[in-house]
C-alpha positions in Angstrom: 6.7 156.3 -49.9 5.7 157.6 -53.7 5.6 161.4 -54.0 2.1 162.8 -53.7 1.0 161.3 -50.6 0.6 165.0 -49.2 -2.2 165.9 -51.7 -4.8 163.3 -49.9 -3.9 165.1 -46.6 -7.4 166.4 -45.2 -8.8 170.2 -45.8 -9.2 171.9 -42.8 -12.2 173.5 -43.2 -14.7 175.3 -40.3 -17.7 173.6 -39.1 -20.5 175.0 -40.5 -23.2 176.8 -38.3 -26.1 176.0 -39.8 -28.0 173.2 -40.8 -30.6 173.0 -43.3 -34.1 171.7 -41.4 -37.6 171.9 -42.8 -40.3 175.1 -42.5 -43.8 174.3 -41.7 -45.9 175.4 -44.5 -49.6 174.8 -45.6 -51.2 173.7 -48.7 -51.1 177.0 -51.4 -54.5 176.2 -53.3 -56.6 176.0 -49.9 -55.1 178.8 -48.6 -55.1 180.8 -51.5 -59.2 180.0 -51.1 -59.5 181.3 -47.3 -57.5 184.3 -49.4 -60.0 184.8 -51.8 -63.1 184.7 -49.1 -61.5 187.0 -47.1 -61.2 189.9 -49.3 -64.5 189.1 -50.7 -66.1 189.2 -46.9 -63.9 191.9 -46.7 -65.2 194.4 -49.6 -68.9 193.2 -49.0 -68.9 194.4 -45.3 -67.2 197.2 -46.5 -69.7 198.0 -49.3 -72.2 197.5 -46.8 -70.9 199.9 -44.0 -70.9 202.9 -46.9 -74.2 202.6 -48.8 -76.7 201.8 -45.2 -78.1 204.4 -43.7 -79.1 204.3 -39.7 -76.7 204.1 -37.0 -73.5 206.0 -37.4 -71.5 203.6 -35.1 -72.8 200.5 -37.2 -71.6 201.9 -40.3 -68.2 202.9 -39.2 -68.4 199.1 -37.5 -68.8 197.7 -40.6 -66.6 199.6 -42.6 -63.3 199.2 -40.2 -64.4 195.3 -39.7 -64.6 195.1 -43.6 -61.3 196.8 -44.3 -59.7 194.3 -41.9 -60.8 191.6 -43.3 -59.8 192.7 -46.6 -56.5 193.8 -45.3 -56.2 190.2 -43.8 -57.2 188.7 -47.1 -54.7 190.6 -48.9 -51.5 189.6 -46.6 -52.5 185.9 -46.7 -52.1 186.6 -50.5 -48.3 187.5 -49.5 -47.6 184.2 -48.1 -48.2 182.3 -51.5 -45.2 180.8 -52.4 -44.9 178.8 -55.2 -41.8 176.4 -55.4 -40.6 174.6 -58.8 -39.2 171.3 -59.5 -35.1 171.6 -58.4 -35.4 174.5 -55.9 -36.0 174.9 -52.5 -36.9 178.6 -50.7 -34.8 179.3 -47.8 -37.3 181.1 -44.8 -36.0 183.8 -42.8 -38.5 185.5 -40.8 -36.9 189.2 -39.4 -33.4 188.0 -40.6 -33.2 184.5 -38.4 -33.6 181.5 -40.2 -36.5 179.5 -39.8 -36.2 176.5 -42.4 -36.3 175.7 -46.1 -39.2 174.8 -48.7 -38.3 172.0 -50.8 -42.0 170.7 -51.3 -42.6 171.7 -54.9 -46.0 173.4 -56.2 -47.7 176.3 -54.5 -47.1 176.3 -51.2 -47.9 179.0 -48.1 -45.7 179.9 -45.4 -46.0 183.4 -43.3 -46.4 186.2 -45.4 -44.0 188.3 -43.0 -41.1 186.3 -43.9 -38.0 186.5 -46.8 -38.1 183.8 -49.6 -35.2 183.3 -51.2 -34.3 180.9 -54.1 -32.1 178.0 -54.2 -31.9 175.7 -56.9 -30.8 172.5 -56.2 -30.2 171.2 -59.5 -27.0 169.3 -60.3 -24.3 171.8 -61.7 -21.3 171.9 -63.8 -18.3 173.9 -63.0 -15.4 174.0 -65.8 -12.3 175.3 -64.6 -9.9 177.5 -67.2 -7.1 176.2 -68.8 -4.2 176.7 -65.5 -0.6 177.0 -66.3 1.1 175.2 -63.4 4.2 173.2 -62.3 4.2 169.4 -61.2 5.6 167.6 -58.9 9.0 167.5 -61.0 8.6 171.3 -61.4 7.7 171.5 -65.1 5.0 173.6 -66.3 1.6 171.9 -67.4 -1.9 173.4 -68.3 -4.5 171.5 -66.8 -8.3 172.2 -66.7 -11.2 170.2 -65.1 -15.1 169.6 -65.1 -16.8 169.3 -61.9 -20.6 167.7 -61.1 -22.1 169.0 -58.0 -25.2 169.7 -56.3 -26.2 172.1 -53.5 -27.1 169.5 -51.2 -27.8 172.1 -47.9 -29.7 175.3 -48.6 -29.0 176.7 -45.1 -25.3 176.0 -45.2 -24.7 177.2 -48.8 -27.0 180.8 -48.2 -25.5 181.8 -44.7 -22.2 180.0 -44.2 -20.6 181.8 -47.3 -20.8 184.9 -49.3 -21.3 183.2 -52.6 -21.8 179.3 -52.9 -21.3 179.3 -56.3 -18.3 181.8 -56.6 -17.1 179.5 -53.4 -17.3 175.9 -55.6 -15.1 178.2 -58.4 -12.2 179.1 -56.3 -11.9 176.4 -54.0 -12.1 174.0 -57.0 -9.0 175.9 -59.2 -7.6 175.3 -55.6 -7.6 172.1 -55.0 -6.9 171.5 -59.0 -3.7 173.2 -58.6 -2.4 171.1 -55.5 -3.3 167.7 -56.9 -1.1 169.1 -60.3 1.3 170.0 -58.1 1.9 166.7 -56.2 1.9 164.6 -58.8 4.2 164.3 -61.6 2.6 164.6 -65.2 4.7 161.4 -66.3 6.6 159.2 -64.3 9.3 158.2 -67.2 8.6 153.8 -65.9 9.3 154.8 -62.4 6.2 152.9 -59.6 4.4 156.3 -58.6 1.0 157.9 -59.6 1.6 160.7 -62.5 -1.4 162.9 -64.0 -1.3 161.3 -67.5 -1.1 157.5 -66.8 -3.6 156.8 -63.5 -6.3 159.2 -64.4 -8.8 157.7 -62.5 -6.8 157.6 -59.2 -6.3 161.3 -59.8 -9.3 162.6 -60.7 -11.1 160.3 -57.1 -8.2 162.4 -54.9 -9.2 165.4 -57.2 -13.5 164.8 -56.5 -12.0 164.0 -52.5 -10.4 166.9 -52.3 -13.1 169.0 -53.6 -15.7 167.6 -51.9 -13.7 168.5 -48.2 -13.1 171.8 -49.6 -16.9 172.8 -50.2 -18.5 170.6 -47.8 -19.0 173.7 -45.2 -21.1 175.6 -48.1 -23.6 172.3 -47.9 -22.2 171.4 -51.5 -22.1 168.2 -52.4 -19.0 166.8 -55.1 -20.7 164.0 -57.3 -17.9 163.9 -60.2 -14.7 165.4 -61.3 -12.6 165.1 -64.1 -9.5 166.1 -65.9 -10.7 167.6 -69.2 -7.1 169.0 -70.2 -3.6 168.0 -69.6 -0.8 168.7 -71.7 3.0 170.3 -71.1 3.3 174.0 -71.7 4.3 175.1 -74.6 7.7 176.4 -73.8 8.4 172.5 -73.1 6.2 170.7 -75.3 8.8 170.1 -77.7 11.2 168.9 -75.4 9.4 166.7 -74.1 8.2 165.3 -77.1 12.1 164.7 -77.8 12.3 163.0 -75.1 9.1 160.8 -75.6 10.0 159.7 -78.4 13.6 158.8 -77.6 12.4 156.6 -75.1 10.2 155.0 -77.2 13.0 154.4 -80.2 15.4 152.8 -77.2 12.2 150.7 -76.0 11.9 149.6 -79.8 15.6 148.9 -80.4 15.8 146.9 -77.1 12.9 144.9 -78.4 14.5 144.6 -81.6 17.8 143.7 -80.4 16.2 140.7 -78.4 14.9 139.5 -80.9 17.5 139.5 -83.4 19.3 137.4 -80.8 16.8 134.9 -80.4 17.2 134.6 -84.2 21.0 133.9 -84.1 20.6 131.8 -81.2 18.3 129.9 -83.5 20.2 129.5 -86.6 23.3 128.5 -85.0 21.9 125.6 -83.0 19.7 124.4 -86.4 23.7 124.8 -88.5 24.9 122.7 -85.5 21.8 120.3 -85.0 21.6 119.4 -89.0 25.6 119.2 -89.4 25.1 122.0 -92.9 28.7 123.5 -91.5 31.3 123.6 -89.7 32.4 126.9 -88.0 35.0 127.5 -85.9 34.7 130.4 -83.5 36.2 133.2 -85.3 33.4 132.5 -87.9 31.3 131.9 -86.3 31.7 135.6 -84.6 31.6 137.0 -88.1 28.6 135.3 -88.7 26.6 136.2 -85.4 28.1 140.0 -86.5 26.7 140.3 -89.9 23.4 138.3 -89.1 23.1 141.0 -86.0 23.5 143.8 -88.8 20.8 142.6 -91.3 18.5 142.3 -88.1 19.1 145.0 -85.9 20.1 147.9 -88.8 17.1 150.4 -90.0 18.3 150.0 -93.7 17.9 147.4 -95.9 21.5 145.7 -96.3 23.2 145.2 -100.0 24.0 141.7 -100.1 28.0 140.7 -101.1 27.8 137.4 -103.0 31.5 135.6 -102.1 32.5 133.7 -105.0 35.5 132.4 -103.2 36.0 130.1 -100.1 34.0 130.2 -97.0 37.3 131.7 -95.8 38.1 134.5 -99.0 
């Protein structure tokens, strides 16, 4: 088994309490008409009660009815509540909750209750640059970019302190495992490493994530590794070593095919009879032909005005 089979291990997280259901609520514009009416009933009885004369008991009748209905008028105003495209009001009527207002335009719900604002629009998160080791102990910085979306308003007001200072942390969390299970470059060896399977990462990253903030109601929609690089105490080490590997991958190609070449000229020699060459030659032949090839400098030829053999 490769290393880094511990960071898709599952987050245990609490159940959440809480779930997200609707509030009954009544169209704003008609009630903000029975509104209107009644503080216009409201002041007329009201007028009325002060400027007749007569009965003392019908006036005071008509004054406290017409102050009522004003009152009454007025508190229906209270329970306006307009709602915009990408937000939701979460109810809570004398601090219990009572359900959540995504309907937008201008809605009314009871004017007694607590409306408070949630917007449910999709969010980015971009995590600081993190100095960290991986999962061969050398330091990396490593910063992401995370998509989400509050996706229940009951869950993310009341099962945590601050959704949104809640998706910060528990995402640098989970960022810092998956760096630290994985190494950032597995040197040609079978495993998963942070700079060659990207996309594998980043789906245990967005996994991860989405387990860790699913009890705030937050939904995880995309994450991805924006930064990656060693630290720079090892950088240049590492960039040593990079590019030694890649000059022995180039000699070894190099070297094959210089063979392949020698191979080559000696059978065509052989096949079209142009010499003779007994072994010892022919092992000084195969060693100056492997120098011409294989050698980074261009060679000085030696003309031999002698024998094959001087």
């Amino acid at each position: 088994m490769s290393r880094g089979t511990s960071a898709g291990a599952a987050v245990d997280m609490p159940a959440p309490q809480t779930r997200e259901r609707p509030v009954r609520a009544a169209n704003g514009f008609a009630m903000f008409g029975v509104a209107v009416v009644l503080v216009l009933a409201g002041a007329a009885l009201l007028i009325t009660g002060l400027v007749i004369t007569g009965s003392g008991a019908l006036e005071i009748t008509l004054v406290v009815v017409g102050a009522l209905v004003a009152l009454t008028g007025l508190v229906t105003f209270g329970g306006l509540t307009p709602v915009a495209p990408g937000e939701a009001r979460v109810v809570q009527l004398l601090g219990r909750y009572v359900g959540t207002l995504r309907t937008d335009g201008l809605r009314w719900v009871n004017p007694f209750t607590d409306r408070r604002r949630v917007s449910t629009r999709i969010r980015n998160h971009e995590t600081d640059v993190a100095k960290v080791n991986d999962a061969d102990g050398n330091p990396i910085e490593i910063a992401t970019v995370v998509v989400w979306q509050v996706r229940d308003t009951a869950q993310a007001m009341f099962e945590v302190d601050d959704f949104v200072e809640f998706v910060a942390i528990q995402t640098e969390t989970a960022v810092r495992h998956i760096a630290n299970s994985y190494p950032y470059d597995t040197h040609g060896e079978p495993q998963l490493s942070l700079r060659d399977n990207a996309d594998e990462i980043t789906e245990k990253l967005s996994t991860e994530i989405g387990a860790r903030v699913a009890s705030a109601g937050v939904e995880v929609i995309e994450s991805r590794i924006t930064h990656l690089a060693y630290a720079p105490e090892i950088a240049q080490a590492m960039l040593r070593r990079q590019q030694a590997g890649a000059v022995v991958a180039a000699r070894q190609r190099i070297v094959e095919g210089a063979v392949g070449m020698v191979e080559m000229a000696l059978d065509r020699l052989a096949a079209h009879e142009v010499v003779e060459l007994d072994e010892e030659r022919k092992a000084a032949m195969v060693s100056n032909l492997l120098v011409v090839l294989v050698g980074d400098r261009d060679t000085q030829p030696v003309v031999n005005t002698g024998s094959l053999y001087q």
